[in-house]
C-alpha positions as a LaTeX table, in Angstrom:
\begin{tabular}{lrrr}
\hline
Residue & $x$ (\AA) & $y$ (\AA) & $z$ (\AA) \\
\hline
Unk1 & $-48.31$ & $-50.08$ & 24.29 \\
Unk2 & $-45.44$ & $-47.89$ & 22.53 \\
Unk3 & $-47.38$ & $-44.78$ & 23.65 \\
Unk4 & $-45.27$ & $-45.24$ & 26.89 \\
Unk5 & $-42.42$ & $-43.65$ & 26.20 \\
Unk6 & $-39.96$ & $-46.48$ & 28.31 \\
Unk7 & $-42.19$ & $-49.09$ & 26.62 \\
Unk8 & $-41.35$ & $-47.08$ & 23.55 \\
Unk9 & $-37.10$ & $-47.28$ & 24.12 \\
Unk10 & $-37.07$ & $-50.63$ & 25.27 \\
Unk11 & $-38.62$ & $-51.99$ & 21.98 \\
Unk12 & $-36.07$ & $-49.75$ & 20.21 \\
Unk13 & $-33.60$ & $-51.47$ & 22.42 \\
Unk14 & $-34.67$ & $-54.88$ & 21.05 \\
Unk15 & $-33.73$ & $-53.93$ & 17.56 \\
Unk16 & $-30.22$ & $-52.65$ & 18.16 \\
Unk17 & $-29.53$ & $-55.83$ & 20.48 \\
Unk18 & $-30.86$ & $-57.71$ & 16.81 \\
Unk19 & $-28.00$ & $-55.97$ & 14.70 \\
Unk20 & $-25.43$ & $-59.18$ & 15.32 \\
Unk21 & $-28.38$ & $-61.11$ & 13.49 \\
Unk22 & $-29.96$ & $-58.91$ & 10.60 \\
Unk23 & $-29.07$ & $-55.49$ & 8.78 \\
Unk24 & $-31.73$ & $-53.02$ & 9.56 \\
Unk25 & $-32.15$ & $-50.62$ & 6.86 \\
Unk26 & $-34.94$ & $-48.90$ & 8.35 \\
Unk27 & $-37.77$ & $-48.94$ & 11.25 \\
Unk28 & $-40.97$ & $-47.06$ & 12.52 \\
Unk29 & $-42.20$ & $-48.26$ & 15.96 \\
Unk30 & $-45.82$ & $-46.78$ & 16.10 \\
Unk31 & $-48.14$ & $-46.51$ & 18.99 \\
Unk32 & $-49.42$ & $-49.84$ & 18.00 \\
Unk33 & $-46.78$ & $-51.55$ & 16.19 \\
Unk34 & $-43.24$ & $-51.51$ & 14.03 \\
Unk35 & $-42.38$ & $-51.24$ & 10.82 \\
Unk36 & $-38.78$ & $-52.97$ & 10.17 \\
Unk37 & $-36.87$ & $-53.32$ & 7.04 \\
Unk38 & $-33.88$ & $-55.65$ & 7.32 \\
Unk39 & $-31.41$ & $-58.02$ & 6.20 \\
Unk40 & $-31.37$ & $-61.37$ & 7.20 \\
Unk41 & $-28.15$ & $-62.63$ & 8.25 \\
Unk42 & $-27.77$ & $-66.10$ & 9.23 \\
Unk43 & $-30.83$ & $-66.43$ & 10.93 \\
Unk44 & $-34.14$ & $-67.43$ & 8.94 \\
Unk45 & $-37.02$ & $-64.97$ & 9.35 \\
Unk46 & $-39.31$ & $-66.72$ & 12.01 \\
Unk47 & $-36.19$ & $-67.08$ & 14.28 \\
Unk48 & $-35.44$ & $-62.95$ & 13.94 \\
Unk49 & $-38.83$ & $-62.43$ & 15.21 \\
Unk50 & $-39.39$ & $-65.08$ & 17.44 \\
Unk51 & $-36.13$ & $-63.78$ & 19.18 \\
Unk52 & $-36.98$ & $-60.19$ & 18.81 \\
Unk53 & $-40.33$ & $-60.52$ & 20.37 \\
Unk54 & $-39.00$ & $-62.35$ & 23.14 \\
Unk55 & $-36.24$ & $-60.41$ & 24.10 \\
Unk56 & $-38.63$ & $-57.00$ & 24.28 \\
Unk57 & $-41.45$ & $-58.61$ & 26.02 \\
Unk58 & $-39.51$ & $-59.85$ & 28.64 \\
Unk59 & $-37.95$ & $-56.46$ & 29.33 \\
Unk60 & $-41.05$ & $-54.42$ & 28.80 \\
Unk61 & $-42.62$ & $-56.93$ & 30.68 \\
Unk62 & $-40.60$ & $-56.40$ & 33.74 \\
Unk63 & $-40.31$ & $-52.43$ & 33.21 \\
Unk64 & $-44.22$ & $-52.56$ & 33.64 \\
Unk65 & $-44.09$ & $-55.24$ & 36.26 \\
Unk66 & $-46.76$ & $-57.19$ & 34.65 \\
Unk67 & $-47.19$ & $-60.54$ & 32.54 \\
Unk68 & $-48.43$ & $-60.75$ & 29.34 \\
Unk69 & $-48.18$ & $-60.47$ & 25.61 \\
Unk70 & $-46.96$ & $-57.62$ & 23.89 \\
Unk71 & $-46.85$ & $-58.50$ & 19.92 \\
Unk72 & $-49.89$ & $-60.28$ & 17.98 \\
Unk73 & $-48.61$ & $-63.73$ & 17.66 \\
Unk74 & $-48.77$ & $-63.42$ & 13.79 \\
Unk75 & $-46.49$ & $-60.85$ & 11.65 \\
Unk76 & $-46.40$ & $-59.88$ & 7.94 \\
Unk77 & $-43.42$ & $-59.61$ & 5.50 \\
Unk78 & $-42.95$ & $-58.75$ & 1.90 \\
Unk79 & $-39.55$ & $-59.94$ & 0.60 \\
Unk80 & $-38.24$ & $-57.18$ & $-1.32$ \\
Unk81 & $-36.49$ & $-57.96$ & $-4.94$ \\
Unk82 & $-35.27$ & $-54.68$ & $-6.49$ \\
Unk83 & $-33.94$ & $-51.86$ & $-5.45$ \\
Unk84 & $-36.92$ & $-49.39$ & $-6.65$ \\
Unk85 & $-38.84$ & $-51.66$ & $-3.87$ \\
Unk86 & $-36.50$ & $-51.51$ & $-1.57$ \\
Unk87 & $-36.65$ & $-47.64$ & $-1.38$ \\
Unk88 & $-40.04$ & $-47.50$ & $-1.88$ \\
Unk89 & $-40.82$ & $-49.64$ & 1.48 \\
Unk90 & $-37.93$ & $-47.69$ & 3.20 \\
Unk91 & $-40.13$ & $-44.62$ & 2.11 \\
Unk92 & $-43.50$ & $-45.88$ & 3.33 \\
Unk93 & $-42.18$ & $-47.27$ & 6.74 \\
Unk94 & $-40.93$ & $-43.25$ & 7.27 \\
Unk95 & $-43.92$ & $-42.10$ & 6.35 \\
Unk96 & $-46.04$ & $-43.71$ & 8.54 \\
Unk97 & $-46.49$ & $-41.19$ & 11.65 \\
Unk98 & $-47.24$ & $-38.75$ & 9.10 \\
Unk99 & $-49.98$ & $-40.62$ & 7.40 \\
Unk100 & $-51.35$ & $-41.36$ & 10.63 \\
Unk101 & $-51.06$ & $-37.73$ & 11.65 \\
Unk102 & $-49.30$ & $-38.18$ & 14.56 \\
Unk103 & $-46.39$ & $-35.75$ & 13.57 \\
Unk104 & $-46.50$ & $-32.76$ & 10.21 \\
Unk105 & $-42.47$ & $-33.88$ & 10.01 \\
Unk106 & $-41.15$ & $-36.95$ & 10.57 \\
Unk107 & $-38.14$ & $-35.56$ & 11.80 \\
Unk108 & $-40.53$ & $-34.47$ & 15.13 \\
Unk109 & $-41.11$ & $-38.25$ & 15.39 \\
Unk110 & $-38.85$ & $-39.58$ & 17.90 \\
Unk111 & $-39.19$ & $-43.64$ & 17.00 \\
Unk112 & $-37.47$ & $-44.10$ & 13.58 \\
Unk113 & $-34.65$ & $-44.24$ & 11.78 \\
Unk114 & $-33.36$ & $-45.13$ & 8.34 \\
Unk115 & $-29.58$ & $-45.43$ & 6.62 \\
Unk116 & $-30.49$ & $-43.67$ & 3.86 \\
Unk117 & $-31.60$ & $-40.23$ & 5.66 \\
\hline
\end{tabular}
C-alpha cells in the first residue's frame, strides 16, 4: 500500500492530524506497515488507533478512488517503562528500512522521523 508514494503522505498526514491526541516520539511507515512510538494523551490506546486508522483510510481511500481496508484489523503495542526502552524502541523503529534493506542510510528513507535525531 505505502509503496505509493500519495498513499505513502497521506498516512503520514494521519499522524500529524493525531498530535492534538498523543506525543509522537518517533515513526517508520514501511511499505507494509508503521512503526509509531507515542504518548498517550487523553485518549486510551484503542481509541488513538481506531481514530487513526479511520481518518487515513478514508482519505487514502478516496485518493485511490476505491473501497476497502487499509490496516489489519488487529495491532501490537509494547508499553514502554524506562527510559533505556524507550530509546531502544525509538532505535529499532529507525532502523527498520535498513534492516529490511530498503535504504544503506536511513537518512535516504523518506517516511520517518524521530525527536531525538
Amino acid at each position: 500500500m505505502f509503496k505509493n508514494f500519495e498513499s505513502a503522505c497521506i498516512a503520514i498526514r494521519g499522524l500529524v492530524y493525531m498530535q492534538n491526541k498523543v506525543n509522537t516520539i518517533c515513526y517508520t511507515l514501511m511499505p507494509d506497515h508503521l512503526h509509531w512510538l507515542f504518548q498517550l494523551k487523553d485518549l486510551p490506546l484503542n481509541d488513538v488507533v481506531r481514530q487513526y486508522k479511520s481518518i487515513t483510510t478514508v482519505n487514502i481511500n478516496k485518493f485511490n478512488y476505491s473501497n476497502g481496508s487499509i490496516w489489519q484489523q488487529n495491532y501490537f503495542e509494547h508499553q514502554l517503562r524506562t527510559e533505556e526502552d524507550l530509546i531502544n524502541q525509538a532505535r529499532y523503529i529507525v532502523a527498520n528500512p535498513l534492516r529490511a534493506k530498503l535504504v544503506n542510510e536511513v537518512g535516504k528513507y523518506p517516511f520517518w522521523d524521530c525527536v531525538y535525531l
